[in-house]
N, C-alpha and C positions, 0 to 999 in steps of 0.2 A: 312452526318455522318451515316456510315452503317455500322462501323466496328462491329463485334460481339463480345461479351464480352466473350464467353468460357462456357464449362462444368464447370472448377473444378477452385477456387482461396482460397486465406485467406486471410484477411484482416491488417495482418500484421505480423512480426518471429522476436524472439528473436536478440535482437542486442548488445550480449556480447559476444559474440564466443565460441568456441566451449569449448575455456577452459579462461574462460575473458578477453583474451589479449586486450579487450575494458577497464575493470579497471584498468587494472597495467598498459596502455597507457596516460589515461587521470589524474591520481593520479601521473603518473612522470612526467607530465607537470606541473600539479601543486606544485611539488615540485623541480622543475627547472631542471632538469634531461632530458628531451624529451624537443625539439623544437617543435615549430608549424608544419612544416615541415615535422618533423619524427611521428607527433602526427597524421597528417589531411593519413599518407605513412602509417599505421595500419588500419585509418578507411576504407580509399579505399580498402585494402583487404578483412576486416571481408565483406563491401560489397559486392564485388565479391563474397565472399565464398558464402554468405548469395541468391545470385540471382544466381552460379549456382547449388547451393544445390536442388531450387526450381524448374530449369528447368530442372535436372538431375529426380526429381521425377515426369518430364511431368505433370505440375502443364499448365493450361492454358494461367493464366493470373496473371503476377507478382510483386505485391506493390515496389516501391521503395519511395526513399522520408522517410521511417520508421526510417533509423539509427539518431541515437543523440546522441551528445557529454553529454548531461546530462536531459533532458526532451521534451518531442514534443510538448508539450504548449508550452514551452519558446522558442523552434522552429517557434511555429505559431507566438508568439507573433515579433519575431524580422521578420517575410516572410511579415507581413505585417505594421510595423516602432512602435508598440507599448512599444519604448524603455522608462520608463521612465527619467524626467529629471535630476534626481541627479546621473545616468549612462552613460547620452548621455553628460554631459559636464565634465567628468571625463579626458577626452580625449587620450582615452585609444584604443586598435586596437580591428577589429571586434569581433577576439575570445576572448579579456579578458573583453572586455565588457558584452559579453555574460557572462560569468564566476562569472564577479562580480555580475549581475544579479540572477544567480545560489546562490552565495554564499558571497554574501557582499564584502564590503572592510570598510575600515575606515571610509573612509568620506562618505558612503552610503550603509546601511544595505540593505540584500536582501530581493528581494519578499519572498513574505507570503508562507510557504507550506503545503500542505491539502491532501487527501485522493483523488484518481480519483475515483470514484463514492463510490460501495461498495467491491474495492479491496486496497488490500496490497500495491498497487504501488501510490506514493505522485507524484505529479504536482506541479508548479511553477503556483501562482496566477497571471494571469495580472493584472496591475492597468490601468483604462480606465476612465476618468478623460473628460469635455466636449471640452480642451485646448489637448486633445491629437490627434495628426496630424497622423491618418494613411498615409503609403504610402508601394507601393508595391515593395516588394524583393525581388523574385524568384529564387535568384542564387541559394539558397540550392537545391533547387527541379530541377531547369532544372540540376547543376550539375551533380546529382544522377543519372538522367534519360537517359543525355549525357552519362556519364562513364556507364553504362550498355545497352545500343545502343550500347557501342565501343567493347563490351565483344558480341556482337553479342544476346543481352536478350531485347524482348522489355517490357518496365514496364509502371507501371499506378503509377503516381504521389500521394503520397497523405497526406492530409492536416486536420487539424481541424477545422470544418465547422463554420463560420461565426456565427450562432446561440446559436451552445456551446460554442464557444470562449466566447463571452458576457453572457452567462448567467454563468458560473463559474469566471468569474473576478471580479473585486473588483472595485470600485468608485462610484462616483457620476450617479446612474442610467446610467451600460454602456449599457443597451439593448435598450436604445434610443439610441444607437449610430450605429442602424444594418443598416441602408441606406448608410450612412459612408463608411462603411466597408465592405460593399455588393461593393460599387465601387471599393475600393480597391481589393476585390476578383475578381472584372471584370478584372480587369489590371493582373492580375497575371494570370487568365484562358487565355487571350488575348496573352498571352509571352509563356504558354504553348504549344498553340494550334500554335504559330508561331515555334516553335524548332521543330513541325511535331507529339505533345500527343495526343495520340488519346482517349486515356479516365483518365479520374483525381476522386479520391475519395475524396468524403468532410465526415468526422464524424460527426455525428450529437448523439450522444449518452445521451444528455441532456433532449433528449425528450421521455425517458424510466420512467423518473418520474412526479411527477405532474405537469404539467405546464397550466397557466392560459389561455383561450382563445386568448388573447392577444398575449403572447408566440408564440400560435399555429399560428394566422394567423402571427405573424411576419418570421418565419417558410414559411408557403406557399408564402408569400411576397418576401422573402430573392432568392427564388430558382425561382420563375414566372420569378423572373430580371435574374438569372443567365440561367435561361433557355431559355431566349429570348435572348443573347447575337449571333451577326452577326456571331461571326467569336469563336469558343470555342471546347475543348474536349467533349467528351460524357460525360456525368455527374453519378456515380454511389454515390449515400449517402447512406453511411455504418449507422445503427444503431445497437446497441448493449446491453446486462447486463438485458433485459428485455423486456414488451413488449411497443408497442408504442401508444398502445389505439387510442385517437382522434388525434394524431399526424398524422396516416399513411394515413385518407382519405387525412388532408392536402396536406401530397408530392405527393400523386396520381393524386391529381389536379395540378400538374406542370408539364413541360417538360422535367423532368431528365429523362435519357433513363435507368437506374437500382435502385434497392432499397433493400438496403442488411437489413435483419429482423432475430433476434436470436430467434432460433426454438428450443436452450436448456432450457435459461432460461424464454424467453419469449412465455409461451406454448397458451398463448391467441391470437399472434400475429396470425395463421393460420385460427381463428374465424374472427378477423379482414376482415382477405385478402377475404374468400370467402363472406362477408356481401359487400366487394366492388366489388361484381361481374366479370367478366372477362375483364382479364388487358391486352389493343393491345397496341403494341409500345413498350413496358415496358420491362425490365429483371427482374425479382426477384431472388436478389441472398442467398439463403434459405441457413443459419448458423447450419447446423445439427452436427458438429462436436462443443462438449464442448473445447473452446478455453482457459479454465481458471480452470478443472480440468484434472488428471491425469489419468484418467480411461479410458481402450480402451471403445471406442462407439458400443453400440450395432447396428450394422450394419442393421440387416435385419428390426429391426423398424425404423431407420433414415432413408431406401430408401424408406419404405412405408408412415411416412411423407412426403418425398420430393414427391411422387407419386401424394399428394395429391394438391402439390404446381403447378405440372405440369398441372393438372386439370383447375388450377384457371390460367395461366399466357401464353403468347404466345414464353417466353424466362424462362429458367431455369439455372442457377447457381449452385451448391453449394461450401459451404465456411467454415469455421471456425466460430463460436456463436460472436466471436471475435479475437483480437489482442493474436497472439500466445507470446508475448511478459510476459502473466502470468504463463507460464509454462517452465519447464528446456529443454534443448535443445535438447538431444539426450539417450534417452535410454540404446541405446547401449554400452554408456561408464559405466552402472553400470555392474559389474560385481559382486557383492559380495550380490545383492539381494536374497533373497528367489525366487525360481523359480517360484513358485505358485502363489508369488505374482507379480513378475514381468512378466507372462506371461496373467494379469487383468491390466498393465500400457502402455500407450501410452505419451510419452512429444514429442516436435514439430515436431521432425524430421517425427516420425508414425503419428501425426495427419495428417501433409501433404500428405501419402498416402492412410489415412483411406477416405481424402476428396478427393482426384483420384480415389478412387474406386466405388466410390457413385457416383461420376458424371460418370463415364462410364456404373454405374448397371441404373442411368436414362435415358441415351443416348440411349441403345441400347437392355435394357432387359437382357442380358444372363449373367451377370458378376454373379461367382458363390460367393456370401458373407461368411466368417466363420460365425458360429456360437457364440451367445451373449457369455464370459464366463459362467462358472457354479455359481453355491450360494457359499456363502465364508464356506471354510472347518469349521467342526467341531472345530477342534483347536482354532479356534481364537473370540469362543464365554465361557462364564463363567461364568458359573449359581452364583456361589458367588455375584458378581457383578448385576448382574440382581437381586438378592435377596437382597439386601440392598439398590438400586433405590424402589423396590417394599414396601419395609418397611419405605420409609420415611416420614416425618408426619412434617404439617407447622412448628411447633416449632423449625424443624431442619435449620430452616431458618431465626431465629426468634434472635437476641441479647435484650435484656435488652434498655433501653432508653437511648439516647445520654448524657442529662447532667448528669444523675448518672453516664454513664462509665466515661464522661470528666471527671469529681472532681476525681473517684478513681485513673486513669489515670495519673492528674497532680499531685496527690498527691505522689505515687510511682515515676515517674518522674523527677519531679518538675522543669522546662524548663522552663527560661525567656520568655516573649514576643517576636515575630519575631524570633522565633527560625532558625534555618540553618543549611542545609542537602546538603545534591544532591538525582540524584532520585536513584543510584543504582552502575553503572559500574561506573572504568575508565579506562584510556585509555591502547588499547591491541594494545601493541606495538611487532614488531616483533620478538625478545627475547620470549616474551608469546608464539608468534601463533607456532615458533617454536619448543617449548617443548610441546604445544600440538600435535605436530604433530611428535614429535619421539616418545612419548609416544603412540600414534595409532601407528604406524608403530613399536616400541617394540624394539627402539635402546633406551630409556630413560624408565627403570623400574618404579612399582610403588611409592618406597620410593624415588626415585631422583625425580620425578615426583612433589610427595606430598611437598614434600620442598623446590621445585621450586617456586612451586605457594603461598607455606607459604610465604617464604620470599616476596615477593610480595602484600601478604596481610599484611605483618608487615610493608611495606615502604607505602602502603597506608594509614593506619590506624595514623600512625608518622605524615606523611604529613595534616593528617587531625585536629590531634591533634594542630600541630603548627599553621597549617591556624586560627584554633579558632570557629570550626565546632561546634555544640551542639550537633547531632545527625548524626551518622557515618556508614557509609557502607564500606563492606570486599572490596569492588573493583570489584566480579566476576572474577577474572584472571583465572579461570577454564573454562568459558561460552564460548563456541562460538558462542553459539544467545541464545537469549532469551526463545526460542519456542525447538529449536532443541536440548538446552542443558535437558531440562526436557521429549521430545520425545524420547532421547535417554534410558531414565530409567523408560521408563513406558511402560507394556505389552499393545499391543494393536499398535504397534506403531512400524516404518522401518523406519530407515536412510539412506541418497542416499548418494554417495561418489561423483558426480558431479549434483546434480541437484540443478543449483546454480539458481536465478529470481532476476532479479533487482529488489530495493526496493523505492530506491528514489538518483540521484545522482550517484555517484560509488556504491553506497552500495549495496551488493547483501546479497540474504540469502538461504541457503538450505532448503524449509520447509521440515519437517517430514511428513509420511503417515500414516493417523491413517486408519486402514483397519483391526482392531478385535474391541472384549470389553474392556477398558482400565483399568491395575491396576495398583497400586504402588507395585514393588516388596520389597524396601526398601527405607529408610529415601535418599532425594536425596539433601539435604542441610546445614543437621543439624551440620556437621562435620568442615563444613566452618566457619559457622554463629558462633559454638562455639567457634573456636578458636580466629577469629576477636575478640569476646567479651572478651576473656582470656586477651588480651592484652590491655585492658581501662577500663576505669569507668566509661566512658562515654554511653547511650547507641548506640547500634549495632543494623541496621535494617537488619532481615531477609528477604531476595528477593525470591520470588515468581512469578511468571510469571499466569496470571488469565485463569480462565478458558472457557471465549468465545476467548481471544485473541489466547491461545493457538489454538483452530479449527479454528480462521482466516485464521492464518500464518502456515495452517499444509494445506495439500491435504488430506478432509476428505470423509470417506468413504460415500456412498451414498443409501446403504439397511436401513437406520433406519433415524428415524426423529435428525435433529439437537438437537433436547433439550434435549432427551436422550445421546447423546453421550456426549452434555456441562456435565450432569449433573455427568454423569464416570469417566469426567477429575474431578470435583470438588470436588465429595467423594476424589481423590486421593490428594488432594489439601488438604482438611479437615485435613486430617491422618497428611500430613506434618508442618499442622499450629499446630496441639495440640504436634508433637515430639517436634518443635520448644520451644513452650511456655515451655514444660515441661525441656527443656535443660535451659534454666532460659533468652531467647530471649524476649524483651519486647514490641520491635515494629516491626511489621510484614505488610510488603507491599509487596498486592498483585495486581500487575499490570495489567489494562485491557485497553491499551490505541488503540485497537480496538474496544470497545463498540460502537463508534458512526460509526466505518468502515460497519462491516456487517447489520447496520438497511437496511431494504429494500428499494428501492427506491419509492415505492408506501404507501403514509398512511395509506388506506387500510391494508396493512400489517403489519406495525411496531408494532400495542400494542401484537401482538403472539409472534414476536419477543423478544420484549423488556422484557415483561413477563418473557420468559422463562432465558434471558439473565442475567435480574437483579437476576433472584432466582439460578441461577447457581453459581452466585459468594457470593451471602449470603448464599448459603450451602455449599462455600467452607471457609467461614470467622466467620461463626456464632459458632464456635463449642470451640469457646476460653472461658476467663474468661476476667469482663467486664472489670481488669484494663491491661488489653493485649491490645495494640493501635493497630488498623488496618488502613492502607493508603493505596492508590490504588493509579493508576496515568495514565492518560491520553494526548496522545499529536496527534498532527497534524490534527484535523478534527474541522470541524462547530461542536460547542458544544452546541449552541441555540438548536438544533435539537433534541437535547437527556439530556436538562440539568434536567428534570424532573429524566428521570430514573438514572441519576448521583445521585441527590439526595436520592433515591430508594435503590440507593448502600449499603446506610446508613454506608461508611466507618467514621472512628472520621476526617481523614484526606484526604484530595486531592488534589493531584501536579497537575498542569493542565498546556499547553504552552498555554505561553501568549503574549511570546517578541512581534514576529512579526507581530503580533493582534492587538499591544497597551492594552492589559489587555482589550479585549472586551469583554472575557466571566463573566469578575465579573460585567455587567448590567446583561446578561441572570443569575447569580445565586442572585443577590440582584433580581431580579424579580421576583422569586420562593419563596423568602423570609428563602435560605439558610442557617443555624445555625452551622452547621461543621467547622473547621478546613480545611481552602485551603491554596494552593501554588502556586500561579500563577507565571510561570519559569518568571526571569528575566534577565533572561543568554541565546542567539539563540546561542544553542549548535552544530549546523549545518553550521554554519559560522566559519570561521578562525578567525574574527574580535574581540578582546578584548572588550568587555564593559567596559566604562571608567565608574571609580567611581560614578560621578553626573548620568550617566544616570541610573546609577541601582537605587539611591538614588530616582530621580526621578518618576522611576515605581513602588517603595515602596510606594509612599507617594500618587501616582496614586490610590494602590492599598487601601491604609488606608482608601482612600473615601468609598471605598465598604466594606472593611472589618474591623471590632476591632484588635488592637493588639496582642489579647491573643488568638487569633485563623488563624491569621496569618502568615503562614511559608516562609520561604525566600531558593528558593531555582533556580537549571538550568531550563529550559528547559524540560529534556528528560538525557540521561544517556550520559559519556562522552568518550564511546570506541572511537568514531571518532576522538578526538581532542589528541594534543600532549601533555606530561606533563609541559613542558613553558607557556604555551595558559593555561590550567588548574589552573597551581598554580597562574600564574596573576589575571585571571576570578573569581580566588572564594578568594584570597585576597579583590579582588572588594565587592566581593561578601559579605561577612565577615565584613567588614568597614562599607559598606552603612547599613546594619542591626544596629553596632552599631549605628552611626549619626543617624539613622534615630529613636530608644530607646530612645536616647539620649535626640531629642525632644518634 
């Protein structure tokens, strides 16, 4: 095994093309429209395009194995037979088994979905059970590998490593299960190396966070086996999102012939490398290119760190921090950015040759670098702004006591037990996206516009009335995300016309760019929120979007510390809770269902985090009066991790997902000995599957265990833009009924 691994690779490129002909493929499959056929005759293109985009930019060494029909866990989980049992006797064909895996069916809801580490992008949980039969399935991978051999491109397979698979799945202790499945990776490296791979990536990105000794040698164990295998590819383990601390002498004590270590965000990892003295045998393939934001790299200090990797290693690499897969694909299709700032952004297509150009300024010395950008213009800084962060005093962070706002609350109020909401949107059916989009394009004025979407909040509001709702939301029929609808009206802030990031599934999102100081120029909701309420008596909740999620889901700039920028979005948060309140809006939910996304992956780090995160959203919440109800809402991540600074929040209310949990976050909040008002979704708003009456009834009465009645809300999930109006009015019929029954008892 002497193939050489190359100057210049990345670890993995976006795989929704260049304009998503991957989502409008896989969404008309599932809407019966596209065969398999014609479904599997799209993705073999976007691959092609995708491997020879990458050898067209004289990229070294080129991943395949990347593309998915809906997640690369759920990938790894079926390459190596972790199907489980209520999908594998469905008896269903390969791709809608996967599917229902993805996304439920009737007789069997889907895996659990969670956050991949601390990004925007959700995974598919495996369940790993001591009755679960690994076995190995290669065909996706040699597939791929074959079809780009035929295209004349040779690629490096790649997979999610044995170690991370089990420590992110779910069961009965599946990390006792890595000998298991360590054999199982044998047999699939063994089918690789037979089709003629010459080298395969395993992910190992799990070991960015803390992991117990144990962990770590199961780590060096996992890889000693695969590294001793007779007959196998070269072995390159990608890690990523941080650094690896005691993980990296582990894999150094094995025979993998590369070790790929992120050099953006894991700035310790080059401390690491030189305390393991000089590495023979080895590739280090040194992630100097930010794979997960949008900012060109500063060139001439990313080649003087790799210089320094060159020092410590007898093979040099560079790559991508990670998986281009968090960033939009091509630059060039903006056309309507500011120049100034688009000539400070790099998305996938410029990272791949900003990371060609580094590996040739290592190779050979003479490769002449631009120059870092400049400091961000004057324009997009505002002394205002800075002047009212500088004036702020704990108080502004500070509400009055929970049971005195609850009494005045229910008192204005006055809302049954198990009361019933949703969390915000519903569904944006193509009708909608349409008039938003002649509306941008200026074929639909603004008064056709305005009363487009009226009507729209008037058939939502009807239907919510009839259902038998307590507390009602406008719909959103104006949003097109969550993030980007409030990026769009707030200084400090750019919107892309194609920088679209898968999110979880089909779903994609455009983040916004926050790249100045952020203000409110005007009220960005209030005009909605009032009208909604013009039409009931019932209350109307104001939606808000919070202020760490917003810099989640945004590409945020990187000259000033995160807690200052949270805290510019939540002054402008503040402004629009008190226009709210003051338009006569009573319950105001501000969502932050990234708080537990960006915690750090290291202890060490979280309480600066947490700190700064919980006071950003209390100084965008605190500035109301105390019988004005605040709810925030949280979905898809371990909530054990952050239920502390949940409570911290000190919102009166919080929606939390919990379907596909089983309501397991109401032990972590009865453990903290939580007193608020929660909602734990009992509707998986990401499944097509109807929840039947009894089972909602069921997770009610789940939930009763943990919480009183008079502080428990009954509501989705998560918001229900995905789902069709049929699927909705059934769902929260259910929904509505089991709340009564369950009063009733």
């Amino acid at each position: 095994m002497t193939t050489s691994f190359g100057q210049s690779t990345v670890l993995g490129y976006p795989r929704i093309g260049a304009h998503r002909e991957w989502k409008r493929a896989v969404e008309a499959y599932w809407a019966g429209t596209l065969d398999a056929t014609g479904l599997e005759d799209i993705a073999t293109g976007l691959r092609a395009d995708v491997w020879r985009t990458l050898r067209d930019a004289r990229l070294d060494a080129i991943p395949s194995n990347t593309f998915s029909y809906y997640d690369h866990m759920l990938d790894t989980a079926v390459a190596v037979g972790a199907v489980p049992h209520r999908f594998a006797r469905l008896g269903l064909g390969q791709l809608d088994t996967y599917f229902a895996m993805a996304r439920g069916v009737d007789a069997a809801p889907a895996l659990e979905l969670t956050k991949w580490f601390d990004t925007n992008y959700h995974y598919l949980v495996p369940e790993i059970d001591p009755d679960t039969v690994f076995a190995a399935h290669p065909e996706k991978a040699l597939g791929e590998y074959a079809q780009a051999r035929d295209l004349g491109i040779t690629t490096r397979p790649v997979l999610v490593g044995p170690a991370t698979f089990l420590l992110l799945a779910k069961g009965d202790n599946p990390f006792a299960r890595l000998d298991d499945l360590v054999d199982t990776y044998a047999r699939i490296l063994t089918a690789l190396a037979d089709a003629g791979v010459a080298w395969v990536q395993l992910d190992e990105p799990a070991y960015v966070a803390d992991r117990s000794p144990a962990e770590i040698d199961g780590l060096r164990h996992a890889y000693r086996r695969l590294g001793e295998l007779p007959h196998r590819p070269q072995i390159f383990v990608a890690t990523y999102f941080g650094d690896l601390d005691d993980a990296l002498p582990a894999l150094l004590d094995t025979p993998v012939e590369a070790i790929g270590l992120d050099l953006v965000a894991g700035r310790s990892n080059l401390r690491r490398l030189a305390a393991a003295g000089p590495l023979r045998g080895k590739t280090v393939v040194a992630g100097l290119v930010d794979g997960r934001n949008i900012w060109r790299t500063d060139l001439r200090a990313a080649v003087t760190a790799g210089a320094t990797v060159v020092g410590l290693a007898d093979q040099v690499a560079v790559s991508t921090s990670c998986s281009l897969l968090h960033v939009p694909v091509d630059l060039s299709a903006e056309t309507s950015l500011d120049p100034e700032l688009s000539a400070r952004l790099a998305f996938a297509r410029q990272k791949v040759d900003e990371v060609v150009l580094l590996g040739r300024a290592l190779r050979d010395g003479t490769t002449t670098l631009p120059a870092p950008p400049p400091p961000i213009p004057a324009a997009w800084r505002h002394d205002d702004v800075r002047g009212r962060l500088a004036a702020l005093r704990p108080t502004d962070r500070q509400r009055a006591d929970y049971p005195s706002r609850a009494a005045r609350q229910q008192e204005r109020l006055a809302l049954p037990d198990l009361p019933t909401t949703t969390i915000g949107s519903f569904p944006q059916t193509t009708e909608l996206r349409r008039a938003r989009a002649a509306h941008r394009a200026g074929t639909l004025d603004d008064a056709g516009y305005t009363a487009r979407m009226r009507a729209e909040v008037e058939q939502v509001i009807r239907l919510q009335e009839r259902l038998g709702l307590d507390v009602l939301v406008h719909g959103e029929p104006e949003r097109n995300d969550m993030v980007q609808y409030f990026g769009e009206q707030l200084d400090g802030f750019a919107a892309t016309d194609n920088g679209w990031v898968q999110s979880y599934g089909s779903r994609c999102v455009r983040p916004p760019i926050i790249h100045g100081d952020v203000s409110r120029r005007a009220s960005m909701t209030v005009a909605w929120s009032t009208y909604a309420q013009s039409l009931t008596d019932r209350p109307v909740k104001g939606m808000l979007t919070g202020p760490v999620t917003i810099l989640a889901w945004s590409f945020v700039r990187t000259d000033q510390p995160l807690a200052d920028t949270a805290d510019q979005v939540a002054l402008a948060l503040r402004d629009e809770c008190r226009d709210l309140e003051t338009a006569g809006i009573r319950i105001i939910q501000v969502d932050e269902p990234a708080l537990r996304e960006t915690l750090p992956l290291r202890r060490v780090d979280q309480k600066a985090y947490l700190d700064w995160a919980v006071g950003a959203f209390r100084l965008a919440t605190s500035g109301v009066a105390d019988d004005t109800q605040i709810h925030t809402h949280l979905c898809y991540s371990e909530f054990g991790e952050v239920i502390t600074a949940i409570d911290a929040l000190d919102a009166d209310v919080t929606s939390i997902e919990a379907s596909r949990s089983k309501m397991e976050v109401l032990d972590d909040l009865a453990a903290i000995g939580y007193r608020r008002g929660v909602g734990p979704g009992v509707w998986d708003i990401h499944s097509p599957r109807i929840p039947p009456h009894h089972e909602v009834v069921d997770a009610l009465r789940r939930a009763l265990a943990a919480v009183p009645a008079r502080r428990l809300w009954v509501n989705p999930d998560c918001g229900l833009k995905t789902r069709t109006y049929p699927e909705v009015e059934a769902s929260l019929r259910h929904l509505v009924a089991a709340a009564a029954e369950v009063r009733g008892n």
